[in-house]
Phi, psi and omega in degrees: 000321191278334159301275187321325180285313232268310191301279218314299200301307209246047184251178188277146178241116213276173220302320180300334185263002163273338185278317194289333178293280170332324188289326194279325165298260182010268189293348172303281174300341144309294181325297171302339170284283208294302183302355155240026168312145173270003190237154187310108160251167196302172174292330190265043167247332216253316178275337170279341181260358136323314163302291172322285167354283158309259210340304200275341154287344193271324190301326189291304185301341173275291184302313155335276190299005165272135162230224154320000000 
């Protein structure tokens, strides 16, 4: 199994799943903005960039790992 990720991670990754990948950062990194905002936000803008956080590393990590 650890073979097969290892192939995966490093075989080509075809183009769409390269937007997606960018796209899954994006948002990854919004998520991370609003949770180390320096000022008080409501809880639910504070669970939403926690959500945003998951979503956009798992989107990335997918799209890495698809292949050809």
């Amino acid at each position: 199994m650890m073979t097969e990720l290892k192939r995966r991670w490093k075989a080509s990754t075809p183009a769409f799943f390269r937007k997606v990948i960018k796209v899954g950062i994006a948002i990854s990194s919004i998520g991370a903005g609003i949770l180390a905002s320096p000022v008080a936000l409501p809880a639910a803008i504070i669970t939403a960039g926690g959500y945003m956080v998951t979503v956009g590393t798992t989107a990335a990590l997918v799209g890495k790992l698809t292949k050809i």
